[in-house]
N, C-alpha and C positions, 0 to 999 in steps of 0.2 A: 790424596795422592795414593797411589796405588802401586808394587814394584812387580816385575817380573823379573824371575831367574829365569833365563833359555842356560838348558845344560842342567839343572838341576838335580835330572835322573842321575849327573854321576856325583854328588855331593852328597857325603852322609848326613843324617840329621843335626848332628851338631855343627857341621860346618855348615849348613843352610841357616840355622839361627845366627849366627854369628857374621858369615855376609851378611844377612840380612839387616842385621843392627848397623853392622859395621856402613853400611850403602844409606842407613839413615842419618847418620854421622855421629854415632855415639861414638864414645874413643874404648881402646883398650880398657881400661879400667873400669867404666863404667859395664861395659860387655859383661868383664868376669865377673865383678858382684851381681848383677845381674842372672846370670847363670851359673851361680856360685860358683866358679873355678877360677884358677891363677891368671894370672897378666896373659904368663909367656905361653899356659895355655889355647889361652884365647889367639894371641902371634900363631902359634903353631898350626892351629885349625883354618887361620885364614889365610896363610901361607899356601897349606894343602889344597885346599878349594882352586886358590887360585892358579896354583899348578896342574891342575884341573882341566881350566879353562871355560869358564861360563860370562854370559854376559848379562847385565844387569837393565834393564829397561824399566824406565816410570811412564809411566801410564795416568795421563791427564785428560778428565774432559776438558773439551775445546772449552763449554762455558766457562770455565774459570781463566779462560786466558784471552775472553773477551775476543775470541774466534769466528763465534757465528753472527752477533750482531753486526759487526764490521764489513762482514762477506756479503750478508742480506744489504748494506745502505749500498754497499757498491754497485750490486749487482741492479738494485733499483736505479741509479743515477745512470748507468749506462743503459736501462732499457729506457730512458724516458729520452 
């Protein structure tokens, strides 16, 4: 899995770690030990980000979601 921030240019570097964690779904607490700082730190930074305004997108290859082989039997049954 892979994520993309769009809008990232306006987010400092500690708020882009921090969505970044936070979109993988660690919690608060985990974030700050992590980054060694407090809870409401961590709140704070992702508060800011998000008053920001960026959007977050994952990014999957089709093979893992069993995408192309589906598409290939289809497209076979309907040429024959």
């Amino acid at each position: 899995m892979q994520l993309e921030i769009r809008g990232a240019e306006k987010l400092s570097f500690r708020e882009k770690q921090v969505v970044t964690l936070k979109e993988m779904g660690k919690s608060s607490a985990q974030i700050a030990k992590q980054l060694a700082m407090s809870a409401s730190s961590v709140a704070t930074l992702y508060n800011r980000a998000r008053s920001k305004g960026y959007q977050v997108v994952i990014v999957l290859p089709g093979e893992t979601l069993g995408l192309f082989e589906g598409d290939e039997e289809i497209g076979q049954e309907e040429s024959e």
